[in-house]
N, C-alpha and C positions, 0 to 999 in steps of 0.2 A: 528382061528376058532371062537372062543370068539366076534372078532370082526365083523364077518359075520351075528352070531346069533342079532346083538345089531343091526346093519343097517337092517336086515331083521323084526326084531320087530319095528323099525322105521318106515318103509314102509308099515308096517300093520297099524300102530296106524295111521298114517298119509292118507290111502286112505279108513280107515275104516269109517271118516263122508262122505268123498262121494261117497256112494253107497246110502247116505240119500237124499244127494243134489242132484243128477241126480234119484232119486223115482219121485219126481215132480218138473220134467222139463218143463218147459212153450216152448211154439215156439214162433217164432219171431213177429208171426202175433199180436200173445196176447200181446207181450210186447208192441208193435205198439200200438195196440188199449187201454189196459191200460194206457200207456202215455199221448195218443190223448183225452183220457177222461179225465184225470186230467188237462191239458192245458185246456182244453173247461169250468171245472169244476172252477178251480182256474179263469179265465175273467169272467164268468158269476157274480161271487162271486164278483171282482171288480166291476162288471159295474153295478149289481145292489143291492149293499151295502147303497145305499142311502134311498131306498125305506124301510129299516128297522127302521125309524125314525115313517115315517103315520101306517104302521103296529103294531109298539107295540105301539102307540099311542090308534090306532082303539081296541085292542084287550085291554086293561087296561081299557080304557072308556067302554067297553061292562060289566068287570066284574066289577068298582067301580062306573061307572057313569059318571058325570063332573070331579069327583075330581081326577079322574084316569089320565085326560091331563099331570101335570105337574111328576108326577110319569113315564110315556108312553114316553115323550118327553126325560126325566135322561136316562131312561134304551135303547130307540132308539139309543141316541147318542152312547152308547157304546157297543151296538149291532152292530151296523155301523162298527164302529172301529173293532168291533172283526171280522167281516165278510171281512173287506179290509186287513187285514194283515194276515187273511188263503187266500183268497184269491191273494194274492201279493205270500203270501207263495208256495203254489200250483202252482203259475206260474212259478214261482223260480226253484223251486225243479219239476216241472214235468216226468224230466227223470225218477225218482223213482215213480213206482205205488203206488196208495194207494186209501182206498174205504172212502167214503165222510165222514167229520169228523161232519159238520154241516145239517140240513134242507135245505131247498130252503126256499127263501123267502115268508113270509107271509104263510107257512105251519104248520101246526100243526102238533106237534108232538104225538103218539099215547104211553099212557103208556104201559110198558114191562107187568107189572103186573097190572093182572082188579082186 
């Protein structure tokens, strides 16, 4: 009897998280199309990672001037880099959803708080 109460309390703790996990259930369709976004998401980010070079170049020189070039030209390269390997990333891993971690190129970003 003992032992009945101990697998029946088992079976509780055990299907008690999912009645959380099947609350929101996605369809298949969504999973489709979230994946299909993040492949689309993660090449884009490849192919145009290079373009983050004249971009922070352009936007450094707008706020310092000339002297903003060699400051614009530091931070592009590693712009670059960091945009090719979420990008590389994203490609990688597309089977798992997920909502964009960076911008798009040459966008500005809006602050949270005015």
């Amino acid at each position: 009897m003992r032992f009945n109460k101990i697998v029946l309390l088992w079976i509780a703790l055990t299907m008690l998280p999912m009645t959380f996990v099947s609350a929101e259930e996605a369809t298949v369709g969504d999973y489709m199309v979230g994946i299909g976004t993040k492949f689309g998401r993660g090449f884009e980010n490849i192919v145009t990672s290079f373009v983050e070079i004249p971009c922070t170049i352009h936007a450094d020189m707008k706020d310092q001037g000339g002297s903003g070039f060699f400051p614009g030209l530091g931070m592009g390269i590693v712009f670059m880099f960091r945009r090719l390997l979420i990008g590389v990333t994203e490609v990688g891993s597309f089977f798992i959803p997920m909502e964009r971690t960076i911008p798009r190129v040459c966008h500005e970003t809006k602050p949270a708080v005015v």
